[in-house]
C-alpha positions in Angstrom: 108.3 47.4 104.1 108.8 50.6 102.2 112.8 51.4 101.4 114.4 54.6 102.1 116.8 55.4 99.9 119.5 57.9 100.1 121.6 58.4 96.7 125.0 59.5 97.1 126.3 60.7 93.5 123.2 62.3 91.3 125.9 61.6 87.7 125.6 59.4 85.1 125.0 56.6 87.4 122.5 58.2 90.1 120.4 59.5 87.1 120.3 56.1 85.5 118.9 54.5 88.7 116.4 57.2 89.5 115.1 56.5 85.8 115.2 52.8 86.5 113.3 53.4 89.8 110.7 55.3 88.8 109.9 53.5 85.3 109.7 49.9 87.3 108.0 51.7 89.8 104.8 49.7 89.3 106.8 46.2 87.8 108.4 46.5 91.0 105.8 46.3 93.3 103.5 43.7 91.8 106.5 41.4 90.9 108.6 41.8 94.0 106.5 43.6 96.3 109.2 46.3 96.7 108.2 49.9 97.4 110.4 52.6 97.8 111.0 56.3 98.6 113.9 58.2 97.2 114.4 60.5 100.5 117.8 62.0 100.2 120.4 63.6 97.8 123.7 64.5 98.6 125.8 65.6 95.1 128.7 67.6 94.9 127.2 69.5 91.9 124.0 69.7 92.4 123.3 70.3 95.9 122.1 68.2 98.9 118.6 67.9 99.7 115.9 65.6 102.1 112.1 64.9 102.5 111.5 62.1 104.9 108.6 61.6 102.7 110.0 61.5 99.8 111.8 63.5 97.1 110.3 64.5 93.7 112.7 62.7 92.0 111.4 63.5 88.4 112.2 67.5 89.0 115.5 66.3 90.2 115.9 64.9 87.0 115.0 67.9 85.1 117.1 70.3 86.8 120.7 68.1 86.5 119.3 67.9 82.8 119.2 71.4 82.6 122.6 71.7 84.6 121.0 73.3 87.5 120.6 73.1 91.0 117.9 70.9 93.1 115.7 74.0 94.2 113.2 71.8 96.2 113.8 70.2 99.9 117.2 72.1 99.8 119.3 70.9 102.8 122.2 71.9 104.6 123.5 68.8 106.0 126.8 67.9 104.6 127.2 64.2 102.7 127.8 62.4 106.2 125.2 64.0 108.7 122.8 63.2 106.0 124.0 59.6 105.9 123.8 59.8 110.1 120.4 61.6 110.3 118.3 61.0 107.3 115.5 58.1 107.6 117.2 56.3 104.7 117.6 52.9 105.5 119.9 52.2 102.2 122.3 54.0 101.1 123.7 53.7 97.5 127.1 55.3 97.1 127.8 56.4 93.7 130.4 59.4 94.1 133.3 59.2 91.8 136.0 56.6 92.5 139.7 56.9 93.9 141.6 54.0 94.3 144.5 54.8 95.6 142.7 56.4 99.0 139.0 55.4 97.9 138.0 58.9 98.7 134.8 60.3 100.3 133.2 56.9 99.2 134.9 55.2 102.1 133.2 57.4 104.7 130.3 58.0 103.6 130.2 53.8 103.5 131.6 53.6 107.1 129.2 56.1 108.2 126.2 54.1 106.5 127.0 51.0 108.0 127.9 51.9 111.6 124.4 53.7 111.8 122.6 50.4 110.7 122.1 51.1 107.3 122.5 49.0 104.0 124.5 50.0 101.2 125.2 49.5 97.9 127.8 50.8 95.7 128.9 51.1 92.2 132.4 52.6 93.7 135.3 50.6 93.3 137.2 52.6 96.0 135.5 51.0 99.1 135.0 47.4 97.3 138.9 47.2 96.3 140.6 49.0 99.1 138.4 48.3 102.0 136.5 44.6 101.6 137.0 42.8 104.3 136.6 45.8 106.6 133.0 47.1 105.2 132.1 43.8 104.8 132.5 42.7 108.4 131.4 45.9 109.7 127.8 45.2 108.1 127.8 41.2 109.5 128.4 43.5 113.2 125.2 45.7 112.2 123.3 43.0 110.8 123.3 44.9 107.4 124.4 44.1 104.4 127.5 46.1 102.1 126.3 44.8 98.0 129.2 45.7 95.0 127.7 44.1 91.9 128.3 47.4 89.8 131.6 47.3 90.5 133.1 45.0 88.3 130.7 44.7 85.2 128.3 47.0 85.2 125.0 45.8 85.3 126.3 42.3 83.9 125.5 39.8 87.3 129.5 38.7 88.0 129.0 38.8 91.6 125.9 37.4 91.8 126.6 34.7 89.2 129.7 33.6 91.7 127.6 33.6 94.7 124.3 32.3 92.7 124.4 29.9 90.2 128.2 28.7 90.4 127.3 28.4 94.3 128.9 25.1 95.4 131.5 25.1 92.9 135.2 25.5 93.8 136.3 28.4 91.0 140.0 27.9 90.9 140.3 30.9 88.1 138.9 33.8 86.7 140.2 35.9 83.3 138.5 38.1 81.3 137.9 41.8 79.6 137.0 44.0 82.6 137.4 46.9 80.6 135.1 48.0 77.7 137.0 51.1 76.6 140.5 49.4 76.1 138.7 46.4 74.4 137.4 48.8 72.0 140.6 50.4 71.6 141.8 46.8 70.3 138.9 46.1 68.2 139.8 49.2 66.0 143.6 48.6 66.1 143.1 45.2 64.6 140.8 47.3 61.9 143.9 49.1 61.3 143.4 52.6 63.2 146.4 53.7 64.9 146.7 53.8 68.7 146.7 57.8 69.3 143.4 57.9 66.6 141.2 55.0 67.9 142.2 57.1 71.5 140.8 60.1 70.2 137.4 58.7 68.8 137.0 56.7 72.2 137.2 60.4 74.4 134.9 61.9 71.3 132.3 58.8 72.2 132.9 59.2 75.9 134.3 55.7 76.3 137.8 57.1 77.4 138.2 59.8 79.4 140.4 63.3 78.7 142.3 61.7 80.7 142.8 58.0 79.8 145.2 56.7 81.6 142.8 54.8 84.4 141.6 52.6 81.4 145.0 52.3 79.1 147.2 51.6 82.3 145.3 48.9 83.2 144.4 50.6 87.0 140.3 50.3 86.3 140.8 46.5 85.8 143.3 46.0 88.7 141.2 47.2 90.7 138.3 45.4 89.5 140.7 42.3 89.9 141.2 43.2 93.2 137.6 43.0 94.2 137.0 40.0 92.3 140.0 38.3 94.0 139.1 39.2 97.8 135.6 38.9 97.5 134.9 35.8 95.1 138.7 34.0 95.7 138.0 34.7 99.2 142.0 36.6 99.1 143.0 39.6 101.0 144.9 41.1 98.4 145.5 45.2 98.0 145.7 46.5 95.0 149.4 47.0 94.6 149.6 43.4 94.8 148.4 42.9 91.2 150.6 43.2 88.6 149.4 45.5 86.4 150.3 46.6 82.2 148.4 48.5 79.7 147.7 48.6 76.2 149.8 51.8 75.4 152.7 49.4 74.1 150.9 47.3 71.4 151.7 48.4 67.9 150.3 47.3 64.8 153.3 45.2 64.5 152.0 43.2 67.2 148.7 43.0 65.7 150.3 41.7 62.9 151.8 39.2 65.0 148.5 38.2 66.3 146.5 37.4 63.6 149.5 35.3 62.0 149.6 33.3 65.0 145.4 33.2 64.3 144.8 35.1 68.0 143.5 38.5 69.0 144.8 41.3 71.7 143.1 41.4 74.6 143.6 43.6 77.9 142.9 40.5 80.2 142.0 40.6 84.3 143.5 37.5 85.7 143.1 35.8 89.0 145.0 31.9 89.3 145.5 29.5 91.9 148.6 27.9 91.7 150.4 26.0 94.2 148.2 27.5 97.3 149.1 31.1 96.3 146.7 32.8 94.8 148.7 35.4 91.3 146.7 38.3 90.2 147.3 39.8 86.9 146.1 42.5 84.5 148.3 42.2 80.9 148.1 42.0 77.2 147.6 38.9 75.9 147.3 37.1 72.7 144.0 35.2 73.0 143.6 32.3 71.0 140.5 32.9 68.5 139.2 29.4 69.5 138.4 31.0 73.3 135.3 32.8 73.9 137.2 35.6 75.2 138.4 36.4 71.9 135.5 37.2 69.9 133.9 39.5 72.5 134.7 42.8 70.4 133.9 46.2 71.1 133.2 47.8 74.4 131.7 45.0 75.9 133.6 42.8 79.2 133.3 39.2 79.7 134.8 36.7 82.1 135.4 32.9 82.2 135.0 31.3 85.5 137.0 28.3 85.6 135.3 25.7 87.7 135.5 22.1 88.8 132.4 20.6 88.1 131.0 22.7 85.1 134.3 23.5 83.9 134.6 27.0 81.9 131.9 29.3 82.1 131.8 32.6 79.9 129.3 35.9 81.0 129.5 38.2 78.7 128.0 41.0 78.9 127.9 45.6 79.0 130.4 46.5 81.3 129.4 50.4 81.3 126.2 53.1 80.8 124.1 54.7 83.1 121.0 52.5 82.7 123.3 48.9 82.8 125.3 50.2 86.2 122.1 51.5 87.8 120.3 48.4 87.0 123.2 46.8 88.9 122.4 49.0 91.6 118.5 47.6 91.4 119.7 44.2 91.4 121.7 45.0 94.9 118.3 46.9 96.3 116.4 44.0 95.7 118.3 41.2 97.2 118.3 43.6 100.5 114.4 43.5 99.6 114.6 39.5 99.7 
């Protein structure tokens, strides 16, 4: 079977998987026996377009390089009649993410699903706010609704918790979910000041102008969120995790940390205790002897605790266009399987 794939969100992350898709293009195929056809577009920048045959997804490229618009197979279908009416029989969502509404993200996943069509997505808004909805929408439509790039990247959480740790009861899960603030502590414990080591993560894209997503703590609760409902099996919204940022810790409290021979870290909790299940995101002094604590830089990593292998620590990117598209592949090909 050849996959038709429709790409909604041609940024950072649609870019990456079109590179992905068309360098593995041949890998693909003899390893996996998955073929493919890129056969719609829909981007809020640079234009929606269709070929039931297939796009040419290497101009594509070369126009939203040059900051242009797609000049070939131009369409005037908005985002959801293409979703309705294109051949695609996948559709990977990758617009930008809202999570207090989830945005257009949430339609266009709706729409996917109710016309029979898989999807994956690397949004957050549909996989924290709307879980248990999408995901027994696709059991009705005998499709399936993938979200590994929502938590890590292109790091395999998801799959690790529904793979390899199958058949173990995980009764917690804490970790880094958030690469820019962990950076942000790396080079506070270095010495920089908060509102400098801010600056040089927006100069190095890590933070955006506008931070406050990653220094609040919202990216990882919603990332918490997902991983409660989907690997905790909860049905938890997002206001129900407790949620603080790094904007407090001063280099008094850094101090503090390495006297007490630990190390700040923005840490994405999830606990069963007493048959309730407590979701978290906080500062907290990790002890140096935990493998959370010498994951530096802007990397994420989460211990699984279990109760037959007892903890165990991925660690792994938890941003980039080639490591979340490549989290995208992964989700393409399990459909494929």
């Amino acid at each position: 079977m050849k996959h038709k794939i429709a790409l909604l969100g041609f940024g950072t992350v649609g870019q990456g998987l079109c590179e992905i898709l068309a360098d593995k293009k041949n890998y693909l195929k003899e390893k996996y026996g998955f073929e493919y056809d890129i056969v719609a577009v829909g981007d809020m920048v640079y234009g929606n377009v269709y070929n039931p045959d297939g796009l040419d997804a290497a101009q594509m490229l070369l126009e939203a390089k040059d900051k242009k618009k797609f000049s070939k197979d131009v369409s005037k279908w908005d985002n959801l009649t293409l979703i309705k009416k294109s051949n695609a029989t996948v559709v990977c969502e990758m617009t930008y993410t809202d999570l207090e509404t989830g945005g257009p993200a949430v339609e266009h996943c709706r729409a996917a699903l109710e016309a029979g069509k898989h999807v994956v997505t690397s949004n957050k808004g549909p996989a924290a706010l709307k879980y248990p909805e999408m995901a027994q929408l696709a059991r009705d439509k005998g499709v399936q609704f993938l979200i590994e790039g929502t938590v890590c990247s292109g790091t395999p959480i998801l799959n690790l918790a529904d793979g390899p740790l199958a058949g173990c009861e995980i009764t917690a899960i804490r970790g880094i979910l958030n690469g820019t603030t962990n950076y942000m502590l790396t080079e506070m414990e270095k010495g920089m000041a908060y509102d400098e080591v801010l600056k040089i993560a927006q100069e190095l894209g890590y933070a955006e102008a506008d931070p406050t997503g990653d220094v609040e703590g919202h990216d990882a609760r919603g990332k918490v969120t997902i991983l409660a409902n989907v690997v905790m099996g909860a049905s938890l919204a997002v206001s129900d995790v407790s949620c603080k940022g790094i904007t407090g810790i001063t280099p008094a409290d850094i101090e503090k940390a390495k006297k007490e021979n630990a190390r700040w870290k923005l840490i994405g909790s999830i606990e069963k205790k007493d048959g309730k299940l407590i979701a978290s995101v906080a500062p907290e002094m990790v002890p140096l002897a935990h493998p959370l604590a010498g994951v530096m830089g802007a990397t994420n990593a989460l211990t699984f605790t279990t109760d037959m292998l007892g903890d165990v620590t991925m660690v792994g990117p938890g941003a980039g266009r080639i490591e979340t598209g490549y989290s995208i592949l992964t989700d393409l090909i399990k459909i494929h399987r």
